[in-house]
Every structure is written in C-alpha cells, then in structure tokens.
N, C-alpha and C positions, 0 to 999 in steps of 0.2 A: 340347540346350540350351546354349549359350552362356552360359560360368562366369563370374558376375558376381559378387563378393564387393563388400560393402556395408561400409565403414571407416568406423565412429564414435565419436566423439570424444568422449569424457565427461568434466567437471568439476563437481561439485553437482548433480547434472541433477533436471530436474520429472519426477518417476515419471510422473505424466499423460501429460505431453507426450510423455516416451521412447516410455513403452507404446504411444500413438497413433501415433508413426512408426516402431514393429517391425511394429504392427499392418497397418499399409500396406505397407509395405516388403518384408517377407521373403518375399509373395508372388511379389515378382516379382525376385527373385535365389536365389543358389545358395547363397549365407549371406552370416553378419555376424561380425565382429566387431569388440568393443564394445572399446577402447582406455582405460582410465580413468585419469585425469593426476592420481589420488594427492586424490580425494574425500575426504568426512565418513564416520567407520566406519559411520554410519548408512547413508549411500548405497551404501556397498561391501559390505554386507550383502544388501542388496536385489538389487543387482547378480549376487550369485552366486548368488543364491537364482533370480534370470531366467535365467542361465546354465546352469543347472543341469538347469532344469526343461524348456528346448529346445536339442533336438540342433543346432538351426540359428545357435546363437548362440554363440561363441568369446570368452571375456572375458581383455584382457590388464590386469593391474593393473601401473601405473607406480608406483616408490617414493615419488617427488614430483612436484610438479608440472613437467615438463619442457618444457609450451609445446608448440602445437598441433602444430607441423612434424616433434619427435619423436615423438609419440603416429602423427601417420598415416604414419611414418615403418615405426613396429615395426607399425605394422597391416598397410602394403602387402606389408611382408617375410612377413607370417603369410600373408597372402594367396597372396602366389608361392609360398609350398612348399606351399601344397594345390592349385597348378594352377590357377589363377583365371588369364583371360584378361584381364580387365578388374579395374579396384577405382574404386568409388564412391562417393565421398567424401561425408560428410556430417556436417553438425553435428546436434548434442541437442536442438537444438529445431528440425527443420526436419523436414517428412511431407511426402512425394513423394503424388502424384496417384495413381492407381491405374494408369496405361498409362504412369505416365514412362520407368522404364528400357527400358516394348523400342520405344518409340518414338525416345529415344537408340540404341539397338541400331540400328533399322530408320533413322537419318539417319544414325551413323556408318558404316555399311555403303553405304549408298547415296554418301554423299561421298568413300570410299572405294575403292566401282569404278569413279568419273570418274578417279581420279587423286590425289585429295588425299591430304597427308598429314598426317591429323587430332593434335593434340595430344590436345585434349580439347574433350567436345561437354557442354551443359549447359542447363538447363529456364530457362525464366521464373520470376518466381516472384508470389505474392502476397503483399502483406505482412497477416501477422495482425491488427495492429491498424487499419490505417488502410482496408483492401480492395484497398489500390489494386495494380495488375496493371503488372510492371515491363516496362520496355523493354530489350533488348541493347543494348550500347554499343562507339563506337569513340572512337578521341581527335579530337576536333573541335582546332580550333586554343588555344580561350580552357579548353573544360573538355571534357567527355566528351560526344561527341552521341549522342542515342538513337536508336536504329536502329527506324525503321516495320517490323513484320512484314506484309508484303501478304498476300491471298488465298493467294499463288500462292509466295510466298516461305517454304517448310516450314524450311529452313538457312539461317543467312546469317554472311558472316565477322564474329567479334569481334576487339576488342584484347583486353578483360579479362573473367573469368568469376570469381563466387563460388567457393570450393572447394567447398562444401555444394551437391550432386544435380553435381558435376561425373564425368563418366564419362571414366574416364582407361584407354584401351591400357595392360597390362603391358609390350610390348613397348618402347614408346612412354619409359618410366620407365627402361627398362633402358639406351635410350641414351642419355637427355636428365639421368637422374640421377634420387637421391630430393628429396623438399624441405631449403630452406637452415635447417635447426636452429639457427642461428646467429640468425636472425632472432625466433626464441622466438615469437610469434603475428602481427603485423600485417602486411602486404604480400609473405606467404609465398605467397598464390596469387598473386601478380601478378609476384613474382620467378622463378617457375616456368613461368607462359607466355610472360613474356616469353624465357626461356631457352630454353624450347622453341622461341620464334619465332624466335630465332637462329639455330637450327639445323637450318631450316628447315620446320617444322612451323607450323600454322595450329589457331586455337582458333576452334570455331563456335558459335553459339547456336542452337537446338530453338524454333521461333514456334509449338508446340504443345504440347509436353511444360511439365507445370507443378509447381510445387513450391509449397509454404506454409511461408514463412519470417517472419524476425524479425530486421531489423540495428537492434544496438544495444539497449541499457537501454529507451530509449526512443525518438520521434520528435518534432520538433518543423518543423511547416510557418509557412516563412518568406518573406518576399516579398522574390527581389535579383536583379530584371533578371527575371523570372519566379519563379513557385511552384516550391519548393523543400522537397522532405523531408529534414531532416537526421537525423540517425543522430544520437543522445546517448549518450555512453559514459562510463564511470566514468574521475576524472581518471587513472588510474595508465594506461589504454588510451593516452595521449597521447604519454607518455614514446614508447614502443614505433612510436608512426603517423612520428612524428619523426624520432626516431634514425633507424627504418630508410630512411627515405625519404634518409638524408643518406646512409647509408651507400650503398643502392643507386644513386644519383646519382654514385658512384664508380666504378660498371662499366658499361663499354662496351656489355653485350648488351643491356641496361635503355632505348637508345634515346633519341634528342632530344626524339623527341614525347611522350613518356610524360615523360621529365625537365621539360618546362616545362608541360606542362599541373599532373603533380604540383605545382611552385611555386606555381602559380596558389592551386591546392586549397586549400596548407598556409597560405597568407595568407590566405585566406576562412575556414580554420577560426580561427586565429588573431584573425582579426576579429569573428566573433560568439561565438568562446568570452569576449571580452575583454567583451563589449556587453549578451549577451543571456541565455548558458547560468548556469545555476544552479552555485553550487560556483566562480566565477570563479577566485580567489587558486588554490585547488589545483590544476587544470588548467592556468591561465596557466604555473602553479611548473614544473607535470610538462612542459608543450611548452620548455619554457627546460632543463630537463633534459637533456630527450632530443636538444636541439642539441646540448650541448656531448658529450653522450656520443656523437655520433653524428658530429662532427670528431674526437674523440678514437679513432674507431673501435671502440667498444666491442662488443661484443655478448653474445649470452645475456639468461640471467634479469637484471632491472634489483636492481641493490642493494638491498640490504633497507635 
C-alpha cells in the first residue's frame, strides 16, 4: 500500500465535523496527524483523548497559533520521518468521499506514467451548505474560468487547487520547498502551486474524486455578470487576502495571469464588501490594512 499520511489542521475544531472526517478518512490512508495551532484547553483535551485512543492518529500541539502554512509545515515534516510517500492535506472541516484518496492515487499515477510531472492532484468538492458541486478552474482573462469535466475527461490541468483533500508527492516538497510561513494563512496554496509551476511541475484536478467542504463563515449568492457564490469571512480574514496578494505580486514565479486576474478579484471583493457584506466598516478597515502592510512588506501574524 502506498503511504499516504493525512495532514490536519486544527484550530477550535467541531468534535462532530472532526470525528466524521477521521471517520471517513483513515480508512483510506496509512495515518494522520492532527496539527493543532494552539486551541481552547477544552479542544486540546479532546484532542488527546482522540489521539490517544488510535494508533493511527499522531497529534502535534503548537504553542500558539502559528498560521495554517506552519502547522502543515511541522505536519509534512512528521510525515517524512515515518516514510509517508505522499501527505494529504486537509482542513477540520472537510470529509473526503469514501474512494477519494486512491482514486487521486490511481490519476496521479496514471498522469505520471504519460510523463507528467504532477505537483499536486485534488477532488472536487461539494459545498456543505449550498449542495452545489464545484468546478476545476483555470485563469480565464477577466477572473477564473471553470473547467467542464466530460464523460471522458477523469484529469484535467488546473491553475489553482484548495489545500484541503490536496494529495501532494513527498518527493515533489523536497524539491519545490515547504509552504511560505510567512504568509500565516491566505494565498498559501496558491503561492505553492504556483511555485511548483515554476519549476516546472503542473497541478491537476480529479473530475471524480469528491470531497464535502465549506469556504468561508458563510455564503452569499450574488448576481454580477452571472450567479455567483461568495465566500464571507470574518473581517480580520481581509487583512491577510490583501497584504498577501500585494506581497505576492512582488514575485516573479507568481505569474501575469494570476497577478491581473487576482486585481480583478480584490476590486470585486472590495466592491461588495463596501455595498452588501454585513460588518462593512471593519472589513473595509481590515482590507485598507492589509494594503498598507502589504507595500510595507510586512508579513507573519497581523498585529495585535
């Protein structure tokens, strides 16, 4: 069997939700471990108490909250010294399908003996609350286009991929690097494929492997130029979408097209954060923030 260790990422997490995606999950990998970025002692109680109780579950507790990029950071490392082939990245609230990981197994291996040289391969997903069933994306000229899965289309190339049910090569990490820590949580998967894709590697999407996720606090469907689900995040999320986007617009690997599409983005978040989202004033505050920290080059955790 093919060593798949399962990296997740915990902060406050819904015992529910957890439990229902170990419940899924650990069947179909070699283990887990569970990363905790410095929880309520309530949760960290719980936690050891889960850890404890199965051999298959490895819990590393962080002192504080370090941001998502170091948590899977010391996960992948725990990962490589038990010999794990792959790590599969996943958030706290997301539960993989029941056939996801070896049907990632079975496309990264197949894309693998044409010739590709896979970054990382990843599931569709559903969203929990809305039902509705995502598409793969590339960067279209104006914003991201959605990629049709055909019949016949099992792979197909992406620009960007969620980190959560992403299946990422060890080997793949070793030369491309761990994630930018620096960036503390927002635009950490997408500063990683694209880095990969620099380096000549290619990230693909799974038209059959599925996952059950959740972006965002909330959703709100919107009507601009077409229906639209947006993602609502708490304002301090804004700081972080911001900055890093200015900072990454700094580096060459990051690419034209991803850099003007991203502009696009931040002016349409911009626009209905100012119009429509609840909470305006603090989130306007937080994106004005995270410009100036983000010409100023700042990075890490945002100021307290």
């Amino acid at each position: 069997m093919t060593a798949v260790c399962a990296v997740i990422v915990t902060y406050h997490p819904d015992q529910l939700t957890l439990q229902r995606q170990l419940d899924a999950l650990l069947p179909q990998v070699s283990g887990a471990v569970i990363v905790d970025n410095h929880s309520s002692d309530a949760h960290k109680v719980w936690l050891r108490e889960l850890s404890a109780h199965n051999q298959h579950i490895h819990l590393i507790e962080l002192t504080e909250n370090f941001g998502i990029a170091k948590a899977q950071n010391e996960g992948i490392a725990w990962a490589k010294a038990q010999g794990a082939e792959f790590v599969l990245l996943m958030d706290q609230d997301s539960c993989p399908a029941f056939d996801m990981v070896a049907l990632l197994l079975s496309g990264y291996d197949r894309l693998t003996a044409i010739g590709n040289r896979v970054s990382a391969i990843g599931p569709k997903f559903e969203d929990v609350d809305s039902g509705r069933l995502s598409q793969h994306v590339r960067f279209g000229w104006l914003s991201v286009a959605r990629i049709r899965c055909d019949v016949d289309l099992a792979k197909t190339p992406v620009d960007f991929l969620i980190a959560s049910g992403s299946l990422i090569p060890m080997q793949v990490l070793d030369e491309v690097g761990l994630m930018d820590e620096s960036l503390f949580i927002d635009h950490v998967d997408t500063e990683w494929i694209l880095r990969a894709k620099s380096m000549g590697y290619a990230a693909f999407g799974h038209c059959n492997a599925l996952m059950f996720h959740s972006l965002g606090e909330h959703r709100i469907r919107f009507w601009f130029g077409r229906w639209r689900d947006i993602p609502i995040h708490k304002p301090f999320r804004y700081y972080y979408i911001f900055r890093n986007s200015i900072v990454l617009h700094g580096r060459d690997y990051m690419g034209w097209h991803w850099k003007w599409v991203d502009v696009i983005r931040l002016f349409q978040v911009t626009l209905f954060m100012g119009i429509v989202a609840n909470e305006r004033r603090k989130k306007i505050n937080m994106i004005w923030k995270g410009i100036v920290a983000g010409f100023r080059g700042e990075s890490g955790k945002m100021p307290e």
